[in-house]
C-alpha positions as CSV (number, residue, x, y, z in Angstrom):
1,X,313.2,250.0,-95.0
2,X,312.2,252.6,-97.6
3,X,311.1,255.8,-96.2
4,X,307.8,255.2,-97.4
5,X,307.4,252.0,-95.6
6,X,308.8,253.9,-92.3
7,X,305.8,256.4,-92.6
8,X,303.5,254.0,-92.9
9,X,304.9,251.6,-90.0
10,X,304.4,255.1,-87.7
11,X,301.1,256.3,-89.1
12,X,299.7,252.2,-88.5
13,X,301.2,252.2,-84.8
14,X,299.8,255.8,-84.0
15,X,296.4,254.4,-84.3
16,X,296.3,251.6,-82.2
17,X,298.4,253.7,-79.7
18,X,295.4,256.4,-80.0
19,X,293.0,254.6,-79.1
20,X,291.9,254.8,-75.3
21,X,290.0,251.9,-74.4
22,X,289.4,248.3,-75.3
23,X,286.7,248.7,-77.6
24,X,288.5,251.5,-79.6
25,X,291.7,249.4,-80.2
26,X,289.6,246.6,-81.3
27,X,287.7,249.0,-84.3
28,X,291.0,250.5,-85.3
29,X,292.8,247.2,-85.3
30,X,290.0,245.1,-87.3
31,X,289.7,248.4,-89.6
32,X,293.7,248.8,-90.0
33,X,293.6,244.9,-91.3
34,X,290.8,245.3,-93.8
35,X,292.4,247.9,-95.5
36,X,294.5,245.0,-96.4
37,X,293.0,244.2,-100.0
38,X,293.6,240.0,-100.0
39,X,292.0,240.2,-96.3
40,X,288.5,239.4,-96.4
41,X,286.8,239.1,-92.8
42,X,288.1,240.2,-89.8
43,X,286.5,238.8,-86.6
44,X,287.4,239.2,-82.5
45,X,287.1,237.5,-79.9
46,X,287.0,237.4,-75.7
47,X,287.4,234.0,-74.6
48,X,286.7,234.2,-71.0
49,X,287.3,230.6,-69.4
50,X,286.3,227.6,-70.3
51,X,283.8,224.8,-68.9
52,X,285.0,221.8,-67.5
53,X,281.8,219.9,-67.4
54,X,283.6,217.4,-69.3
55,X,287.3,217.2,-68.3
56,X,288.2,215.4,-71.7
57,X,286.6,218.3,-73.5
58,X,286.6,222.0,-71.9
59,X,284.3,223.7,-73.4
60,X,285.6,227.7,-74.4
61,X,283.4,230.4,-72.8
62,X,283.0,232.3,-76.0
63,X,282.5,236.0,-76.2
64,X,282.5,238.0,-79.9
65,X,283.0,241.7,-80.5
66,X,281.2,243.7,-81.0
67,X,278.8,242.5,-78.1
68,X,277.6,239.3,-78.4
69,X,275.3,239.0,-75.4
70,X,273.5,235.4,-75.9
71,X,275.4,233.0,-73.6
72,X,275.3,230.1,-76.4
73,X,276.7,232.6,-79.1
74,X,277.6,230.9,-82.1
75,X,278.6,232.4,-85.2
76,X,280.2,230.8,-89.1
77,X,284.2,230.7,-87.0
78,X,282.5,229.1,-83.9
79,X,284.3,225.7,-84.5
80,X,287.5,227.3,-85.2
81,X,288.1,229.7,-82.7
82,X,286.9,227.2,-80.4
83,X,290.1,224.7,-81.6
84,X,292.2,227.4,-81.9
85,X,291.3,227.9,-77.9
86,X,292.3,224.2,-77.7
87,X,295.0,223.8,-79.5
88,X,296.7,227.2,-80.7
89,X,299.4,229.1,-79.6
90,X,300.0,232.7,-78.9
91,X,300.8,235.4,-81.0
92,X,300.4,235.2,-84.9
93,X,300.0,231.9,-86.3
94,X,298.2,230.2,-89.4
95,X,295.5,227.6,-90.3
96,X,293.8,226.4,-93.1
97,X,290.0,224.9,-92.4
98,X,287.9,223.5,-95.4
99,X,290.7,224.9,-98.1
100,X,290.1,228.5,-96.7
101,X,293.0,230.3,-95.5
102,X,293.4,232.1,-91.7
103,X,295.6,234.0,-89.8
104,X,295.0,235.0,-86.0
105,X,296.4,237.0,-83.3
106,X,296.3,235.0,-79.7
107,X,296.9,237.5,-77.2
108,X,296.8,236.5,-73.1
109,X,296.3,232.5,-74.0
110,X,296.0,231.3,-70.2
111,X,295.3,234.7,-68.6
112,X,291.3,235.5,-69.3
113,X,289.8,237.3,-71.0
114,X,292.2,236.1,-73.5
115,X,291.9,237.9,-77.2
116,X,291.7,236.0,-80.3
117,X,291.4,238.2,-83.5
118,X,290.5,236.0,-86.6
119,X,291.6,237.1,-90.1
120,X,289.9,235.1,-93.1
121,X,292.5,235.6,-96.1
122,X,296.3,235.2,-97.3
123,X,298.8,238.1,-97.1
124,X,302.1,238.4,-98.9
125,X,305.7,238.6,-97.3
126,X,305.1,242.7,-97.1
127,X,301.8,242.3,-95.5
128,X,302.7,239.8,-93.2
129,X,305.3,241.9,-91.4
130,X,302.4,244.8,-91.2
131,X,299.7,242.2,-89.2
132,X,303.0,241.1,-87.6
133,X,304.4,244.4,-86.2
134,X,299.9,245.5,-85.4
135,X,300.0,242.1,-83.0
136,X,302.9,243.0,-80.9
137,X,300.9,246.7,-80.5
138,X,298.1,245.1,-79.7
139,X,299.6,242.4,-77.5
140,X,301.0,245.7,-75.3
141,X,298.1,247.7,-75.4
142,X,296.1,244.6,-74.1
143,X,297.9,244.4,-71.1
144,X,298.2,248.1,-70.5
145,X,294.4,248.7,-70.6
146,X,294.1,245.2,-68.3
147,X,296.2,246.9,-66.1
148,X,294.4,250.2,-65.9
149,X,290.9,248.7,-66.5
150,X,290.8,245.8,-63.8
151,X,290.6,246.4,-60.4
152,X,293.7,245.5,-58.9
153,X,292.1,243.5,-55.9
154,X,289.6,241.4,-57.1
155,X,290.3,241.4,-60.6
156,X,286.7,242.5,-61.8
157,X,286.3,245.4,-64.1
158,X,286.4,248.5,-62.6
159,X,284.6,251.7,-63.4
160,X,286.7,252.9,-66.1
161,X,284.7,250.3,-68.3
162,X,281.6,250.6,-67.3
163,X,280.2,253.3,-69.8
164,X,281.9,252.4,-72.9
165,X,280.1,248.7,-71.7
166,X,277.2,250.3,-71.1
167,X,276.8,252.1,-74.3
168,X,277.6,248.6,-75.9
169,X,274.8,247.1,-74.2
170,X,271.9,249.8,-75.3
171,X,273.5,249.7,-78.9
172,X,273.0,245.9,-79.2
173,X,269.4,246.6,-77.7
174,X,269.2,249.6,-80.0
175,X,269.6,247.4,-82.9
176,X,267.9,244.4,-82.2
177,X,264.2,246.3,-81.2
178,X,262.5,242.9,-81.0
179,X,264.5,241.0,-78.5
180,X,262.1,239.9,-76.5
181,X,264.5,239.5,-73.3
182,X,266.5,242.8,-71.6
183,X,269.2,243.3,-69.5
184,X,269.4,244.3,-65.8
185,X,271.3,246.2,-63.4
186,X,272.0,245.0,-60.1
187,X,274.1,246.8,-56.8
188,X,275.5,244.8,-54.3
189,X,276.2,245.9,-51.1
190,X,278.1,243.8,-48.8
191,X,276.3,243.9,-45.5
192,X,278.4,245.7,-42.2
193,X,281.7,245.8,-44.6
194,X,282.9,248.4,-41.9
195,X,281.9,246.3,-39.0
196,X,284.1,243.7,-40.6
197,X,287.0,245.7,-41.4
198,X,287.0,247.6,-37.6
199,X,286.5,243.9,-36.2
200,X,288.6,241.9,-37.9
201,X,291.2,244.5,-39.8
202,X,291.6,245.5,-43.5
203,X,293.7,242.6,-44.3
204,X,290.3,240.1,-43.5
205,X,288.2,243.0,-45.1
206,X,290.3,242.7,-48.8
207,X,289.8,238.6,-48.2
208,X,286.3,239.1,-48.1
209,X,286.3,241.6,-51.4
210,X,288.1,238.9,-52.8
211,X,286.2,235.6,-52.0
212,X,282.9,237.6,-53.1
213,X,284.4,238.4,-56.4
214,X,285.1,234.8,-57.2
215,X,281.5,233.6,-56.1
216,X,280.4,236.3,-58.7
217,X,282.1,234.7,-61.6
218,X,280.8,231.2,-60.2
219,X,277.3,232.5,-59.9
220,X,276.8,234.9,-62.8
221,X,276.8,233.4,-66.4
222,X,280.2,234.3,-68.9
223,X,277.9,236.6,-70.8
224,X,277.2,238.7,-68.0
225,X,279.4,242.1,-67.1
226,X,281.1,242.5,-63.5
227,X,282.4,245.1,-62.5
228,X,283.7,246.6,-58.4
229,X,281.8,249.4,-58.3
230,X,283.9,250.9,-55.3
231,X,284.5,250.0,-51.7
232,X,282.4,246.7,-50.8
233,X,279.9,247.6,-53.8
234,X,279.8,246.0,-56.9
235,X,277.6,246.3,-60.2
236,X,276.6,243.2,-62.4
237,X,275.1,243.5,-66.2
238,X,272.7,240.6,-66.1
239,X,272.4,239.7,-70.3
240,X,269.7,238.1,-72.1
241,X,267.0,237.4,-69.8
242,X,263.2,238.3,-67.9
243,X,262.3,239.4,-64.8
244,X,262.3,236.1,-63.1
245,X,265.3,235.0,-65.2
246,X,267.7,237.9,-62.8
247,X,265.7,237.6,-59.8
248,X,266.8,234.0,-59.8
249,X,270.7,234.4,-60.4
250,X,270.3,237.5,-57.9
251,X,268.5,235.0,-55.3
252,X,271.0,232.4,-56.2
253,X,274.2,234.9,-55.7
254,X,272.3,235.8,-52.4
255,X,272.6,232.5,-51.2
256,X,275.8,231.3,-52.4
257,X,277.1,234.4,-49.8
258,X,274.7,233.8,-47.3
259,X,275.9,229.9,-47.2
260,X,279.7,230.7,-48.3
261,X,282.5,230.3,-44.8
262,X,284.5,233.5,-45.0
263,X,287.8,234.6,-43.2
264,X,285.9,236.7,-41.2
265,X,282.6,234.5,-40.6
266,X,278.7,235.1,-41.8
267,X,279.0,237.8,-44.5
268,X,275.4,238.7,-46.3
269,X,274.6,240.9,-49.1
270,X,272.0,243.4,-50.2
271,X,270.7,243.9,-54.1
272,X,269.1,246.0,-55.8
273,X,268.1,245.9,-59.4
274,X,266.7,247.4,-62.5
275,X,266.0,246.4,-65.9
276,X,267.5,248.5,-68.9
277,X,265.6,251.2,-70.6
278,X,267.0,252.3,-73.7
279,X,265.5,255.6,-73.5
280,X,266.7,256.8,-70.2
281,X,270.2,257.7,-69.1
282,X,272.4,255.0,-67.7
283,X,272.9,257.5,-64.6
284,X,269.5,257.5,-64.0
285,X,269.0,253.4,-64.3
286,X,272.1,253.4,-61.8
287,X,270.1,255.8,-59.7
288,X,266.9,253.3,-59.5
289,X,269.0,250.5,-58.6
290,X,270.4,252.4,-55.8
291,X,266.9,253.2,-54.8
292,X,266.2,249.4,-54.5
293,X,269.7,248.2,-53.2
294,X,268.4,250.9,-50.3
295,X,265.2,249.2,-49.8
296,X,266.6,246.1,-49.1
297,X,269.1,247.7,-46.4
298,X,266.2,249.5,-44.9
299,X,264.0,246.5,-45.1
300,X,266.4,244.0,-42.6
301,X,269.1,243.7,-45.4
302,X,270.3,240.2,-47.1
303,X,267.4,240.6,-49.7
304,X,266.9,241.5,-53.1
305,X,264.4,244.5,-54.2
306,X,264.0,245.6,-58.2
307,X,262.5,248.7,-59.1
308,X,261.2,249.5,-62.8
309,X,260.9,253.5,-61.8
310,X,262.6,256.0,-59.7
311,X,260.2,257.6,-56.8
312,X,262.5,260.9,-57.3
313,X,262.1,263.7,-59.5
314,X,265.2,264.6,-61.5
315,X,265.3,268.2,-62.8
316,X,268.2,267.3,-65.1
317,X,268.8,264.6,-67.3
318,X,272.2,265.5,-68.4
319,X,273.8,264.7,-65.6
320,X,277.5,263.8,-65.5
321,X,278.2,260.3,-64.1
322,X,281.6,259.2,-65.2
């Protein structure tokens, strides 16, 4: 190796090593490979599960970056990244669809959210080694940021995500000004969660954190965001939908606890909820859904309550959240 070719393998590692959280290494990495000249596209992917409404065909639960918040998303590599969920294997590998050349990186095949980066071109030998020696970066820094950015119990996001997703989720509604659907925030409060854990132990209590979290990836749709909020609270991102559309899910989810047989017995839940207002800080939106999640635990609890406005006054809107 040249010593030119030894600066430039440390100066295209520093920057996916820079880059702090999931969303940052996916820019650099998609901008490091199109300053590849015979690359042309460069497209990435979340594939969070798949759908096993027909057991001969599982159906990939597809997610593109940047957001993609429809939950039928489909874009021109659809069909492919779809067979490469099928069929392909990990790491870097190569296909060829309609005479068009294709390289991708498969990172956490098995273990959702897997990663599938999708690069339309052909490289040389040289090249090849670069996108080669990126993918083993990326690959780490995957599972470092998995590590740091899942919560350890239940395996939902945790709050380290939550305002870089956030900011995603105003930026798509930023740009698209005449979606005629919005986004929600919901809290959910696990009913007694003390009472359960002073009854019962902590070991029970972690069961129950655990169970809830899988009926919230049952309940909630692939394109939604869920996240444990801390303690026995959680936040979902309801995508792409009306009024009635996350009143529904949230009635649904309220029910599917309501009716599920815990460790511990009965275990109910409170919501509250708030639609997404582009013009007002996430802090604040957070801080009206609190105000509903504590109407329905004043009001008898196990219910659902959504506010539009806060009944506070803030003095300051620059207030510090994260």
């Amino acid at each position: 190796m040249t010593f030119p070719d030894l600066t430039r393998a440390f100066e295209l590692s520093s920057r996916l090593l820079e880059a702090k959280t999931f969303h940052d290494l996916n820019v650099v990495l998609m901008n490091t490979l199109l300053d590849i000249d015979t690359i042309e596209k460069v497209s990435s992917y979340e594939i969070l599960g798949r759908n096993y409404r027909d057991e001969q065909t599982p159906e990939p639960l597809i997610r593109k970056f940047p957001l993609s918040l429809a939950e039928d998303f489909k874009d021109e590599f659809t069909d492919i990244v779809r067979d490469i969920s099928l069929h392909g294997e990990s790491g870097v590998s190569f296909l060829t669809c309609d005479r068009q050349e294709y390289i991708y990186i498969y990172v956490n095949r098995g273990e959702p959210p897997e990663k599938l980066v999708l690069i339309k071109g052909v490289v040389d030998e040289y090249n090849l080694e670069v996108v080669r020696g990126l993918a083993k970066i990326y690959d780490h820094q995957i599972r470092l940021f998995d590590t740091k950015e899942r919560d350890i119990l239940t395996r939902l996001n945790n709050r380290q995500t939550l305002s870089s997703t956030f900011e995603q989720v105003l930026d798509f509604y930023r740009n698209n000004a005449n979606n005629e659907l919005n986004s929600y925030i919901a809290l959910l409060d696990i009913d007694h969660f003390k009472t359960i854990n002073d009854k019962f132990g902590h070991l029970y209590g972690d069961e129950v954190l655990i169970h809830f979290a899988n009926i919230m990836r049952t309940t909630f749709r692939h394109s939604d965001f869920l996240f444990r909020y801390g303690g026995e609270e959680f936040l979902v991102i309801i995508n792409q939908t009306d009024e009635n559309g996350a009143l529904a899910v949230l009635e649904r989810f309220r029910l599917a606890v309501e009716h599920y047989e815990f460790p511990s017995g009965n275990v109910t839940v409170s919501i509250g909820c708030t639609p997404i207002n582009t013009q007002q800080a996430v802090p604040l939106m957070i801080e009206v859904a609190d105000e509903a999640l504590y109407l329905s635990k004043s009001n008898g609890r196990n219910q659902t309550n959504l506010l539009e406005h806060s009944a506070k006054q803030f003095v300051d809107n620059d207030i510090e959240f994260f």
